[in-house]
C-alpha positions as CSV (number, residue, x, y, z in Angstrom):
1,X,83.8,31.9,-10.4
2,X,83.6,28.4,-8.5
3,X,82.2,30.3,-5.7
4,X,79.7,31.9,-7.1
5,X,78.4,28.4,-9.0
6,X,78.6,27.0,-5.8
7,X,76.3,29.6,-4.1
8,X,73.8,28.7,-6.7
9,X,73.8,25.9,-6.2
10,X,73.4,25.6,-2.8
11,X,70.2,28.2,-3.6
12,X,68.6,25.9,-5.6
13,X,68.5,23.0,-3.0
14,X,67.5,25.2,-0.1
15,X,64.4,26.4,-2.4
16,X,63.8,23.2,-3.6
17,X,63.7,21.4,0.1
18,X,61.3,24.5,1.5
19,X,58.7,23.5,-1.4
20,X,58.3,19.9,0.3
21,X,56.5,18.4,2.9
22,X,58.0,16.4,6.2
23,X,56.6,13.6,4.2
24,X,58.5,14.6,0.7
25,X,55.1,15.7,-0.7
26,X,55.1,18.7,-2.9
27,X,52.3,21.2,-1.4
28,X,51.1,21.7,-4.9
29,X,50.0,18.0,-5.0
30,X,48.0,18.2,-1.2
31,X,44.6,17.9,-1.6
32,X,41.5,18.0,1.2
33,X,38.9,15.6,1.1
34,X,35.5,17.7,0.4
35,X,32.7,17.3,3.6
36,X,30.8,14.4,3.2
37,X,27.3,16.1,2.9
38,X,23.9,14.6,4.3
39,X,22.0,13.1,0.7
40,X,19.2,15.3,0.0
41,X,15.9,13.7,0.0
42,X,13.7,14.2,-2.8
43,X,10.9,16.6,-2.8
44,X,7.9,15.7,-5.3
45,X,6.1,18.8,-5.9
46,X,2.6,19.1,-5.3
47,X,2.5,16.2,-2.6
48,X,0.6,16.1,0.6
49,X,2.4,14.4,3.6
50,X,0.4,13.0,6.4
51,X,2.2,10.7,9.2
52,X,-0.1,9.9,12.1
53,X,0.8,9.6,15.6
54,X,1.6,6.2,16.9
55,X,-1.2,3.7,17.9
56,X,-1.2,0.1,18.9
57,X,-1.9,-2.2,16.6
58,X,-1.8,-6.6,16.9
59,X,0.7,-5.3,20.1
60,X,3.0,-3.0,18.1
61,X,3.1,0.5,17.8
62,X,2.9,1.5,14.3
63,X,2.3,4.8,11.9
64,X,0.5,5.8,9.0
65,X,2.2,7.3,6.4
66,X,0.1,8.6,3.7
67,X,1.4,11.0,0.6
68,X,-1.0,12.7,-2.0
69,X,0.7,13.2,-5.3
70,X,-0.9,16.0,-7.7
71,X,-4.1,15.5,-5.8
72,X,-4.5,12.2,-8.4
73,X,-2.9,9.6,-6.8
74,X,-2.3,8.5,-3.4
75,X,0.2,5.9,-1.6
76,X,0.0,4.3,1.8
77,X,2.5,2.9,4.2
78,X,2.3,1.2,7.6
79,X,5.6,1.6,9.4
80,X,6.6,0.3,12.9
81,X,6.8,2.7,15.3
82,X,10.5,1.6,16.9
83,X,12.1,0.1,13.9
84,X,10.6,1.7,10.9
85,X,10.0,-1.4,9.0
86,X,7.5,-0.9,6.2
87,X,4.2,-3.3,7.3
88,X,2.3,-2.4,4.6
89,X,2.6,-0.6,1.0
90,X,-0.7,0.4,-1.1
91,X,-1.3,2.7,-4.2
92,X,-4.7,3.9,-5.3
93,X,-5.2,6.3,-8.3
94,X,-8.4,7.5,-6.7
95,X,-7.3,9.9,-3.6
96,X,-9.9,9.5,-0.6
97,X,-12.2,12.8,-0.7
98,X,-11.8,13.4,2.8
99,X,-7.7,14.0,2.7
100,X,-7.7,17.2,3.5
101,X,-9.5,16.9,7.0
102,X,-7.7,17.2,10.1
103,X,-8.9,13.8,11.5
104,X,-8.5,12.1,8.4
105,X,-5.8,9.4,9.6
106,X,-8.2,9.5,13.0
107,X,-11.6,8.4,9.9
108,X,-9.1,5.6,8.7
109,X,-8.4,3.7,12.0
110,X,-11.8,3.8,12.5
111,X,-13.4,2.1,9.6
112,X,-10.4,0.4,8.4
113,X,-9.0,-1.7,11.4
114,X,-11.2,-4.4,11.9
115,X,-10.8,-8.6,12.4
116,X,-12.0,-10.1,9.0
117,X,-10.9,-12.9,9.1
118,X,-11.7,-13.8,12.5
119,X,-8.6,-15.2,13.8
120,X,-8.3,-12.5,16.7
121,X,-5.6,-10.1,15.2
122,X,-6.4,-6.7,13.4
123,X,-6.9,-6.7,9.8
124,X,-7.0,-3.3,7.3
125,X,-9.5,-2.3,5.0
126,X,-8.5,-0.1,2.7
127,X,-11.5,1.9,0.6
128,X,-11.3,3.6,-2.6
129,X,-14.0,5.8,-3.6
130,X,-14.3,6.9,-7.1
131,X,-16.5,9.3,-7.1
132,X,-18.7,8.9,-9.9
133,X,-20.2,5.1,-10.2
134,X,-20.5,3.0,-6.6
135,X,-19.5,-0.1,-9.3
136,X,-15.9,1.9,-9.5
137,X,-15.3,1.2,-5.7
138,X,-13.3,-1.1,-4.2
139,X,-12.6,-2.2,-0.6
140,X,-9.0,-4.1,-0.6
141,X,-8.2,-6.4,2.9
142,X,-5.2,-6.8,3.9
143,X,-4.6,-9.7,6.3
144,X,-2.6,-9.4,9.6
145,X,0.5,-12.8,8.9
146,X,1.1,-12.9,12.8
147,X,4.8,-15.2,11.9
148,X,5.8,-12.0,9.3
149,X,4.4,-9.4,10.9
150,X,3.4,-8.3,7.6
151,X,0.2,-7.3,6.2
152,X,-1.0,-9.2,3.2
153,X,-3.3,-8.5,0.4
154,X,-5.9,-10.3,0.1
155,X,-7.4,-10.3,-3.5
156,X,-10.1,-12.8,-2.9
157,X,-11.6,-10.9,-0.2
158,X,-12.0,-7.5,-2.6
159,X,-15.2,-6.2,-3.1
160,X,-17.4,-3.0,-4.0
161,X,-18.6,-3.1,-0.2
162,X,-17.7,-4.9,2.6
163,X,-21.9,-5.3,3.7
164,X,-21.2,-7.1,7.5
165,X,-18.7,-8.6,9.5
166,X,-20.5,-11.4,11.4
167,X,-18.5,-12.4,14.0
168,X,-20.6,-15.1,15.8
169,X,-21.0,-17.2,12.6
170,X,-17.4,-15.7,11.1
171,X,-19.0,-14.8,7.9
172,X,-17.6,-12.1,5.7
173,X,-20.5,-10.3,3.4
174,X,-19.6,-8.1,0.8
175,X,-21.0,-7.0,-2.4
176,X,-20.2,-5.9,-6.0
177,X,-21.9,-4.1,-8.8
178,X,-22.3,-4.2,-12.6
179,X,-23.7,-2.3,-15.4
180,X,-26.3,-4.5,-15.5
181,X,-25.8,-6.8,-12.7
182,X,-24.9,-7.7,-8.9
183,X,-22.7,-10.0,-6.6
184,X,-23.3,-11.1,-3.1
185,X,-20.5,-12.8,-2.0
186,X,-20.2,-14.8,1.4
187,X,-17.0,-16.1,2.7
188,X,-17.2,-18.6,5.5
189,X,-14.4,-18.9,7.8
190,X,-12.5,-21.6,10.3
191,X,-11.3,-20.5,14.0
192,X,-8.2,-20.4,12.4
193,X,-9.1,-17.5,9.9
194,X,-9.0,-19.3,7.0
195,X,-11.8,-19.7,4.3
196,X,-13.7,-22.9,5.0
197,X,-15.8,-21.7,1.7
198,X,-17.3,-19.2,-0.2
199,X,-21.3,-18.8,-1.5
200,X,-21.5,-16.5,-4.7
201,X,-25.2,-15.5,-5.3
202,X,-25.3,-13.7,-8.8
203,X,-27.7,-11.5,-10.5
204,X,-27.4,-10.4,-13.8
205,X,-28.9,-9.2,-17.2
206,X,-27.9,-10.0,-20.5
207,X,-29.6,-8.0,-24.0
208,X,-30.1,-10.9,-26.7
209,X,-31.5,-8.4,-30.0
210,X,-34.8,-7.5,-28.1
211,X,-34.8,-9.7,-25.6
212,X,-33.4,-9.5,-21.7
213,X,-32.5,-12.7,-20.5
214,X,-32.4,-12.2,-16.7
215,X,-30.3,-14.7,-14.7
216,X,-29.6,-15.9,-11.0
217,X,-26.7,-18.0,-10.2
218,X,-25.4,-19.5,-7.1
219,X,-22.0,-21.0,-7.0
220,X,-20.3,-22.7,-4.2
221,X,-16.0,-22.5,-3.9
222,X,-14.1,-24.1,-2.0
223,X,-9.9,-23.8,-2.3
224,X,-10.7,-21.7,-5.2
225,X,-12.8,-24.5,-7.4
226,X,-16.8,-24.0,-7.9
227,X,-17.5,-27.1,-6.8
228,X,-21.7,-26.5,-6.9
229,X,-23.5,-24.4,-9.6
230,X,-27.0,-23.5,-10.5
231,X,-28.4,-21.3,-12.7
232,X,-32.0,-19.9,-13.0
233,X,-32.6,-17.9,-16.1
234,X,-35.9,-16.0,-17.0
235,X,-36.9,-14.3,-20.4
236,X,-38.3,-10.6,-20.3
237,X,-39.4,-9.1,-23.8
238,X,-40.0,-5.2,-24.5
239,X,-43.9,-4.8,-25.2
């Protein structure tokens, strides 16, 4: 009877020492580390992806990156060519009509990379077109920050139309339009390309019951301050 306990005994130890590891691990409590998998990037549906071949640009080589999204907005990035840093980032909720061309990023370098500032490096104009009233438009500069490498808006510089660069007196001309009115705007500029100052000529229409009152107004800014204003107003009545 002893013998036969003892045979057990020894069974259960033999059985119990095959269900471990080297390490004393039960294989019931190895697990494997799942495959690291690659994130997957995320695909917006209905978006048109245009990336333009690399082009020089203030002496780097940069990209265009430009995405269509539901054919109702669109958003634009500059990248460096070598190191992929974003230069510039811009959304417009009117998409450019001409998207769909094949030398559409080739139309954009050509009216959009120009010195407006007139300090020797490569500024971009951006144009949105709206498609239905030219007082909807908008042209928004950005300005080439030569220290950052970085393109900066330039809100004081947005307009309906950019009308001339004048590069031998470094003037900036644009334009806006109202319902019932106009702007021609003049920006003035140091060798430095900064604004020296900026002439505002204004004409405009305002309805008073019957009565149009028709005005022209000049103003002169300098460091953002009108520091000169006249105004010259005319009446016009319905006959």
């Amino acid at each position: 009877m002893k013998t036969i306990i003892l045979l057990i005994f020894v069974c259960f130890i033999l059985i119990s020492c095959n269900n471990k590891t080297p390490n004393n691990i039960l294989m019931n409590e190895i697990t494997t580390n799942p495959v690291t998998k690659p994130p997957v990037l995320e695909v917006i549906p209905d978006t048109l992806v245009k990336v333009s071949k690399p082009f020089m640009l203030n002496g780097n080589e940069c990209y265009w990156e430009h995405k269509l999204i539901n054919g109702e907005e669109i958003i634009i990035k500059l990248f460096d060519y070598k190191t992929h840093t974003l230069l510039l980032k811009h959304h417009d909720v009117y998409p450019p009509p001409n998207y769909n061309k094949n030398n559409y990023l080739d139309e954009i370098n050509k009216e959009s990379l120009e010195d407006v500032s007139f300090d020797g490096y490569t500024d971009i104009l951006l144009k949105s077109y709206s498609g239905n009233m030219a007082m909807n438009d908008r042209v928004y500069v950005y300005l080439f920050d030569h220290k950052e490498e970085k393109y900066i808006s330039a809100d004081d510089l947005e307009a309906n139309r950019i009308e001339r660069i004048d590069k031998k007196n470094r003037k900036l001309i644009s334009s806006n339009e109202y319902r019932y009115g106009t702007d021609s705007i003049i920006h003035h500029f140091d060798k430095a390309g900064k604004i020296k100052f900026t002439d505002e000529f204004s004409h405009y229409r305002i309805l008073e019951d019957t009565t149009w009152i028709d005005y022209k107004t000049y103003r002169k800014i300098v460091n953002g301050e009108t520091v000169n204003e006249r105004t010259q107003s005319d009446t016009i009545r319905w006959k």
